[in-house]
N, C-alpha and C positions, 0 to 999 in steps of 0.2 A: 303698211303701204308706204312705200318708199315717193322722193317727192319728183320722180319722173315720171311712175304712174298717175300720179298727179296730174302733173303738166299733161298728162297726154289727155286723162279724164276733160281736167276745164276745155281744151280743146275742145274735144264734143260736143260739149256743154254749149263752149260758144257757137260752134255751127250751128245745132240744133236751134240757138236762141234765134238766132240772125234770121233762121226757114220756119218760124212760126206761122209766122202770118202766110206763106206759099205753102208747108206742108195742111197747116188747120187742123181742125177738129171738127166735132159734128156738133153744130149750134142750129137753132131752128128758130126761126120769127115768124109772130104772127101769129092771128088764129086758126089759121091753117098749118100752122108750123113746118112751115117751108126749109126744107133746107140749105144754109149756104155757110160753105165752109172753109174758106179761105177768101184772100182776099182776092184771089181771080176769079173767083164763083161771085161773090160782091159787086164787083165792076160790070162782071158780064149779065150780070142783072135788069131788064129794063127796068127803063123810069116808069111805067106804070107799075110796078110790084110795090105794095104799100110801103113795106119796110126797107127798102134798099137803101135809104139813108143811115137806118140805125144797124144794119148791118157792116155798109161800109165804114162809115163810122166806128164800129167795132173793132172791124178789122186792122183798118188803120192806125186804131189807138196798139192794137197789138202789135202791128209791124213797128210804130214807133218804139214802144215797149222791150220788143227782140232787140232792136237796134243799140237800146241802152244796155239791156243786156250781157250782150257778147262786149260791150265797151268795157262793160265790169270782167268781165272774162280776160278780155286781153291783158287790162289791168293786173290781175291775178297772175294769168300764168306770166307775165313781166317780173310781179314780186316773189314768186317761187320759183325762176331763173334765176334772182339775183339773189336768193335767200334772209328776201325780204315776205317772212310769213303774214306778219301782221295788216301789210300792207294786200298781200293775196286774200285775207282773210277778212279785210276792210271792204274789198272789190268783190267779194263771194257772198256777203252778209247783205252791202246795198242790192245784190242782182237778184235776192233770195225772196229780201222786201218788197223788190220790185214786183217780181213774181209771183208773189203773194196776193195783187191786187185782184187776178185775174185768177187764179188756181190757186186755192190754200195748202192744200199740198205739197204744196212747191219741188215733183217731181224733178225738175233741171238742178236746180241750185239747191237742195235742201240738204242732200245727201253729200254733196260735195263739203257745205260747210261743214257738217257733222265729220270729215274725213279731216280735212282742213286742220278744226280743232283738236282731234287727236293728237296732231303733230306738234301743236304747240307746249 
């Protein structure tokens, strides 16, 4: 992988981070296990639904979360513009940890870093 396809990968990566919290996923609260799966699902929650604090909450920590994200992203494709890898690969590794909090997986950033460090 050459380091254009790169830059075009983080790119994605960063979009995707930044639309977490509006694309979502399927989370369910409660002992009814409600679904609500973004943060505009959250919001548009009444105040009597028991859990809507811990959902929004949730959500919000994950919008904050995208938000650090894609900052490590920009960061990144910045140092693999300037063919500053280590520095792409400092910005891929924090957004991967970050990521980690929430998904261990780390389906965004995990495979990036693993591309990343080939190059080095």
């Amino acid at each position: 992988m050459d380091t254009k396809e790169l830059i075009a990968e983080v790119a994605k990566a960063t979009e995707e981070a930044s639309n977490w919290a509006v694309v979502g996923w399927e989370m369910r609260w409660g002992m009814n296990q409600v679904p609500v799966n973004s943060l505009k699902e959250a919001q548009a929650k009444p105040a009597t639904f028991v859990n809507r604090q811990e959902a929004l909450s949730y959500w919000t920590d994950i919008e904050q979360i995208g938000a650090e994200c894609a900052a490590c992203g920009e960061k990144a494709k910045k140092g693999l513009e300037t063919g500053d890898l280590q520095a792409a690969a400092n910005a891929i590794y924090f957004a991967k940890f970050t990521e980690k909090k929430f998904n261990k997986a780390t389906p965004t950033w995990g495979a990036l870093s693993d591309k990343l460090h080939a190059l080095l």
